[in-house]
C-alpha positions as CSV (number, residue, x, y, z in Angstrom):
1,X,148.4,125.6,254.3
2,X,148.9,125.3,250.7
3,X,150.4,121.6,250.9
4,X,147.2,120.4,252.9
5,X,145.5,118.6,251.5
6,X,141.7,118.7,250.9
7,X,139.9,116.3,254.0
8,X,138.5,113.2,252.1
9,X,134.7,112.7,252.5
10,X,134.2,115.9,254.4
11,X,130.2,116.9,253.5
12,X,131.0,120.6,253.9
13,X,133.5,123.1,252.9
14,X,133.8,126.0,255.1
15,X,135.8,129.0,254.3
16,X,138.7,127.6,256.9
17,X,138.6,124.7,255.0
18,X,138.9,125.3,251.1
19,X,142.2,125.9,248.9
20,X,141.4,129.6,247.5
21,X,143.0,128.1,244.3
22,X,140.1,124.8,243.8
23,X,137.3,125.7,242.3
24,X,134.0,125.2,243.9
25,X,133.0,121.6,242.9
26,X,130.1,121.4,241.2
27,X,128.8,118.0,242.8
28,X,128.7,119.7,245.7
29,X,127.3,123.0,245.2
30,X,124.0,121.9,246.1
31,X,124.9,121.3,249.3
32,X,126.1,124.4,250.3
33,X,123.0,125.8,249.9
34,X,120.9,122.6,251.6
35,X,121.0,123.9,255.0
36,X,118.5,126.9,253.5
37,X,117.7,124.8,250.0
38,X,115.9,121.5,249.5
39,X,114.5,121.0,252.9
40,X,112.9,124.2,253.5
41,X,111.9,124.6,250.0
42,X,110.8,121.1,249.4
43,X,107.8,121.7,251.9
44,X,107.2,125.0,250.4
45,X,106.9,123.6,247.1
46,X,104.7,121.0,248.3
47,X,102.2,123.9,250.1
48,X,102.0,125.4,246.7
49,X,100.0,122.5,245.0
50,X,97.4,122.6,247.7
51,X,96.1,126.0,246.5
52,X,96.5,124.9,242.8
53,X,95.0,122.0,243.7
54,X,91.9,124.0,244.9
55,X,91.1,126.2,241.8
56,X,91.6,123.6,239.5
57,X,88.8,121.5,241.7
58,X,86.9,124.9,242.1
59,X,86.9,125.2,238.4
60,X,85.5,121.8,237.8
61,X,82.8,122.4,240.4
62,X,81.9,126.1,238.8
63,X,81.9,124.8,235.5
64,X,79.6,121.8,236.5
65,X,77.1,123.6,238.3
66,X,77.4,126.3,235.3
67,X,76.5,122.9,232.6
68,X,73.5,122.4,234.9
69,X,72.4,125.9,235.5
70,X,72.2,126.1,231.3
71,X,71.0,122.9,231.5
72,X,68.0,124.2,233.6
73,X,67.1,127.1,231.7
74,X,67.0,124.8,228.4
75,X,64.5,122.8,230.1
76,X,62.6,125.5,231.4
77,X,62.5,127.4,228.2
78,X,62.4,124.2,225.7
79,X,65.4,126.0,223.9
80,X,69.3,127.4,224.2
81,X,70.1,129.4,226.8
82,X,70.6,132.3,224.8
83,X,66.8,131.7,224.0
84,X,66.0,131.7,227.3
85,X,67.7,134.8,228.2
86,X,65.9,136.7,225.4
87,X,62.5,135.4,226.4
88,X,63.1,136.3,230.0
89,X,63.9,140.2,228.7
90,X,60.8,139.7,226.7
91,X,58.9,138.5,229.9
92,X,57.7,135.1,228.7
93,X,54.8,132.7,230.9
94,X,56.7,129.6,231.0
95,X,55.3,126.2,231.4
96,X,56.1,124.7,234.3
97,X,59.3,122.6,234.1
98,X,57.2,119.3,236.0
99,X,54.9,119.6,232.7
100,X,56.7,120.6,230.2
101,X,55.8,119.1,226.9
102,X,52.3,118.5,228.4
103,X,48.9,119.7,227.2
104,X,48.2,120.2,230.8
105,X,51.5,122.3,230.9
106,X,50.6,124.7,227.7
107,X,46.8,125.1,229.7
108,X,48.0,125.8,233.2
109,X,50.7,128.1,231.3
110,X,48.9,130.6,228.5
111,X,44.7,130.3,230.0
112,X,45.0,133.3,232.1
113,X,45.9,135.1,229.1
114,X,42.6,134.0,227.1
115,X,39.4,136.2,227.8
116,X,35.8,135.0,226.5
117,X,34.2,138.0,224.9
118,X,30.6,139.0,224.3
119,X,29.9,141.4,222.0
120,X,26.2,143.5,221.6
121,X,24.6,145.3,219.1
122,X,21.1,146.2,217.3
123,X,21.4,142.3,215.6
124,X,21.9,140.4,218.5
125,X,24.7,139.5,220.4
126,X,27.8,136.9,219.6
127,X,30.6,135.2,222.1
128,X,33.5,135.0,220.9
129,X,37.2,134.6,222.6
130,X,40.2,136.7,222.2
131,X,43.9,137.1,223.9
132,X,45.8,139.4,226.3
133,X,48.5,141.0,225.1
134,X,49.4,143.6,227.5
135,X,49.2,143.7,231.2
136,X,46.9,146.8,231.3
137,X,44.4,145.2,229.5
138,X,44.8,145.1,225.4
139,X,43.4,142.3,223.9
140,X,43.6,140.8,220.4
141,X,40.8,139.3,218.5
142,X,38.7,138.5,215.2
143,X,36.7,141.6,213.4
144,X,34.0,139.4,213.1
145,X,33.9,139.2,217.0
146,X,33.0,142.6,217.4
147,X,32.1,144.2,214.4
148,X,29.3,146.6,214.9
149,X,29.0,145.8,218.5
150,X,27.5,148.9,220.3
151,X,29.0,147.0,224.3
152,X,31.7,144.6,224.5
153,X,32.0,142.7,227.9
154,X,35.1,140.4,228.6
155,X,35.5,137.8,231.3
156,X,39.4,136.7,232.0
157,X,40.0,133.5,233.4
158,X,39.8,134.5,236.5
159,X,36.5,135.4,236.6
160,X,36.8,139.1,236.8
161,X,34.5,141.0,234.1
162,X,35.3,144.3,232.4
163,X,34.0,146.8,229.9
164,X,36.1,146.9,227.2
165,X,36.6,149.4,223.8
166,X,37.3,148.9,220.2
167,X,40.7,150.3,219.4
168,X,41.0,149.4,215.7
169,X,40.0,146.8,213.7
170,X,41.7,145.2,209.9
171,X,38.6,143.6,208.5
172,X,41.3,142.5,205.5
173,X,42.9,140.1,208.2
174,X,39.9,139.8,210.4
175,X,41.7,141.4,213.2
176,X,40.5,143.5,215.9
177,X,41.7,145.2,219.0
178,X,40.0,145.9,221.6
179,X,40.6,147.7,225.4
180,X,39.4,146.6,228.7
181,X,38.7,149.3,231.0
182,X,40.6,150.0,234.5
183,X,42.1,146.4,233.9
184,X,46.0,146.2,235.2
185,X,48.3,142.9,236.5
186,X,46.7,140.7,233.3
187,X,48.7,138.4,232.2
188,X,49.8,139.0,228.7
189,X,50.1,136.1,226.6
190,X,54.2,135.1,224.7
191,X,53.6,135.7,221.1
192,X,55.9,133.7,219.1
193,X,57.0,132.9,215.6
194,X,54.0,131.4,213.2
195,X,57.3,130.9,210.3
196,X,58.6,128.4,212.5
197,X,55.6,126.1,212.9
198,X,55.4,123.0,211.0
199,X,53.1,120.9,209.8
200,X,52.6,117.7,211.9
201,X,53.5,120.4,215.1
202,X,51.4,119.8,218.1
203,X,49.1,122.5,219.5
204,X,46.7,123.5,221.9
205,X,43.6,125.6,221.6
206,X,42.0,128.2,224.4
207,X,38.8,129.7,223.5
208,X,35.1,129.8,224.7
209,X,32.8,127.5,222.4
210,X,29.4,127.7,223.5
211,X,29.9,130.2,226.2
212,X,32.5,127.4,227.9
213,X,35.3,129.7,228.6
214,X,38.5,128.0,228.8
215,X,37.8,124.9,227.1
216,X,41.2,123.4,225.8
217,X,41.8,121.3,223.0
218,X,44.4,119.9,221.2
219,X,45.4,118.5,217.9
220,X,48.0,118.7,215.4
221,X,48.8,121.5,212.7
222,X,47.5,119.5,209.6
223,X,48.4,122.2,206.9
224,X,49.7,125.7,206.2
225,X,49.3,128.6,204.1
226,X,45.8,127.9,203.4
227,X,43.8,130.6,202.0
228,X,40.7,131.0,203.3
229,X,38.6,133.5,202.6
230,X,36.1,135.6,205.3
231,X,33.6,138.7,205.1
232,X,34.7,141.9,205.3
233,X,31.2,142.9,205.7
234,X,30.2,144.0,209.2
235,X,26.7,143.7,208.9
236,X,27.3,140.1,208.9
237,X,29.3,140.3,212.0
238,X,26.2,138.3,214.0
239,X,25.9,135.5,211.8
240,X,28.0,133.5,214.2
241,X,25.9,133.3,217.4
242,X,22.9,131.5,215.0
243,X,24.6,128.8,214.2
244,X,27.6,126.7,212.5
245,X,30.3,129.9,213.2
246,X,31.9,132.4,211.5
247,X,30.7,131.7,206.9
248,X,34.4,131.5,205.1
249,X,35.4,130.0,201.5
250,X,38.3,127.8,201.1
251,X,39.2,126.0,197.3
252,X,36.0,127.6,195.9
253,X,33.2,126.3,198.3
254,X,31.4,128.3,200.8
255,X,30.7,126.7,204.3
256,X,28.8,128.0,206.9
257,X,26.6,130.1,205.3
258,X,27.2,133.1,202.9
259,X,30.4,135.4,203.0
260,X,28.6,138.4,201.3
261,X,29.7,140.4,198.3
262,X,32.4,141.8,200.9
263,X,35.2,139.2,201.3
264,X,38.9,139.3,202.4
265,X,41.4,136.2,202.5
266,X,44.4,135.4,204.3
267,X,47.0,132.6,204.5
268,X,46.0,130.4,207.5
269,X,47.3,127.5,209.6
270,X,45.1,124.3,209.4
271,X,44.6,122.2,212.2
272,X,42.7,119.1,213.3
273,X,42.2,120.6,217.1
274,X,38.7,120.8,218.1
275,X,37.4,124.2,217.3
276,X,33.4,125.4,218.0
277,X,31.5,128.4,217.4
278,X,33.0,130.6,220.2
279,X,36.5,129.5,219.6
280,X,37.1,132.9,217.4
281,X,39.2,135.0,218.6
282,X,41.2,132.4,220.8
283,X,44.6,131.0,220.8
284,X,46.4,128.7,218.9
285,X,49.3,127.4,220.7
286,X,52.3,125.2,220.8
287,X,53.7,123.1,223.3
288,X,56.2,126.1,224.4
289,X,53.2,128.2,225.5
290,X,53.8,130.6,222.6
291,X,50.8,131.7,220.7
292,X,51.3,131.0,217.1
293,X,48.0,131.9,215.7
294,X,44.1,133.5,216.1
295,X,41.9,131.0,215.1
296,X,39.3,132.6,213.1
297,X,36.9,129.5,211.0
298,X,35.9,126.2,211.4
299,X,34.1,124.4,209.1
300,X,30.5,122.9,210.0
301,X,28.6,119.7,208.7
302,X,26.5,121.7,205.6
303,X,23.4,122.6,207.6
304,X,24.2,121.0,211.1
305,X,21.7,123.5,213.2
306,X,23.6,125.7,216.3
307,X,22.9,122.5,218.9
308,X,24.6,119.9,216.5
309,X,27.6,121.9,214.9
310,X,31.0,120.9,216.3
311,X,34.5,120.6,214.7
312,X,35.1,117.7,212.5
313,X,38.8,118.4,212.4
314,X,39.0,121.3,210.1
315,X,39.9,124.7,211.8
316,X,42.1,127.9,210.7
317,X,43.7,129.9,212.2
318,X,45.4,133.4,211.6
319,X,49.1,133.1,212.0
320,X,50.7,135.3,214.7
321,X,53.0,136.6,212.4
322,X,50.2,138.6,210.5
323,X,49.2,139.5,213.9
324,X,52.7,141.4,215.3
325,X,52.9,142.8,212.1
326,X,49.3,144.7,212.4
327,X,49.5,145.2,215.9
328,X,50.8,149.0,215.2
329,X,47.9,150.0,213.0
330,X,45.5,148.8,215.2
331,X,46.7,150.6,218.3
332,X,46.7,153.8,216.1
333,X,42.6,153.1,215.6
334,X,42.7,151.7,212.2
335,X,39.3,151.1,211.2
336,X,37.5,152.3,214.0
């Protein structure tokens, strides 16, 4: 057996068929395994780039519809998506994504959350706007809306009217807070951040001028950190409902009549939207829907009589910042 030679050509080498003393040739050790090797394992190998395959397209399409899902949110929230989330936690009105940008949008958007206010006392009575800021009823405002009423009534937008309550009032920012009674599911108005406005910015305002609740303007903010100056005196508190609005001081003139010997001022946000007697109190807004101010003055033709005043493009308003910050004090009953 040892003399045979080894058959030329023959594909295989079985164990009858190999010298003990050759070694296994390399060129064909593939081959012994073929019968269980490349064929069956070819189609195995093949099967195993479906799945792969699969995720890979999978991760494509997850990572697609996860661009447009942020996507949506940005467009929705007119920011990141981190933005978004935190207004969401902070349970933000958002203007509808079909108008976003839109004057209409910011209106549809933030006037359930402005009330028109009407305030009583021994003087006489004054309207005056203000906005919600809690769901059970807490609503932000101007002192001068209020002060010294002896019964406060509030209409929302809506059309439902309640009783409301002085909380606490900061005649030194010409804020006020008052409390409608057995109100619940208001909508409370996004306050948002008056240091990030700009001047040239668009805005809306919400108020009641006249009695008109939810009139809505718009302009541009036309300057900021203007001081203007207001009473601090509450006796003068009904000076508004005669006639040409709320008497403040700005660059050493008074307009609208006299502050008193009892004056306060504060850094406000100029704009050119229209703003009447009866605006005080209501919201300045961007195009967001975020509240970035009280507006609080607006200056008056020198002496235009109650049925002729109207803006001429120069109102303030208290920035929301001030607002937030005070918001403690006047729900522990400051000043009241």
């Amino acid at each position: 057996m040892s003399e045979n030679p080894r058959p030329s050509g023959f594909p295989e080498y079985g164990p009858h068929q190999v010298n003990p003393e050759w070694p296994s040739p390399p060129a064909h050790a593939p081959a012994a395994a073929e019968p269980a090797g490349p064929e069956p394992t070819a189609p195995a190998h093949r099967r195993s780039r479906g799945p792969a395959k699969l995720l890979v397209a999978v991760a494509i399409v997850a990572a697609a519809v996860g661009g447009t899902t942020a996507y949506g949110v940005q467009e929705l929230t007119g920011g990141t998506s981190a933005g978004a989330t935190a207004s969401s936690a902070a349970g933000t009105d958002v203007v509808p994504a079909s108008l976003k940008g839109t004057v209409a949008g910011v209106a549809k958007a933030v006037s359930p959350s402005i009330v028109e206010i009407k305030a009583a006392s021994s003087s006489g009575s004054a309207t005056g706007s203000g906005v919600i800021v809690t769901e059970d009823g807490e609503v932000v405002t101007n002192n001068h809306v209020v002060a010294g009423a002896s019964r406060i009534q509030v209409r929302t937008d809506d059309g439902k009217s309640y009783s409301a309550r002085v909380v606490g009032t900061d005649s030194s920012k010409d804020l006020a807070l008052i409390k409608l009674e057995n109100a619940s599911g208001l909508k409370a108005a996004t306050l948002g951040d008056s240091d990030g406005v700009r001047v040239g910015d668009q805005v809306v305002a919400i108020g009641s001028p006249e009695g008109l609740t939810g009139t809505v303007t718009s302009g541009i903010v036309s300057a900021l950190d203007r001081d203007v100056t207001v009473s601090a005196d509450e006796s003068q508190g009904q000076q508004q409902q005669r006639g040409g609005g709320w008497p403040f001081e700005y660059g050493g003139q008074e307009f609208n009549g006299d502050t008193g010997g009892s004056t306060t001022t504060y850094k406000a946000i100029q704009t050119d939207a229209s703003l009447n007697p009866g605006n005080s109190g209501g919201a300045l807004i961007d195009m967001n829907g975020d509240i970035i101010g009280i507006n609080s003055a607006m200056y008056a033709p020198s002496g235009a009589e109650s049925s002729t005043a109207g803006s001429v493009g120069l109102g303030f308003a208290i920035p929301v910042n001030t607002v937030k910050a005070d918001l403690p004090d006047l729900r522990a009953g400051a000043g009241s």
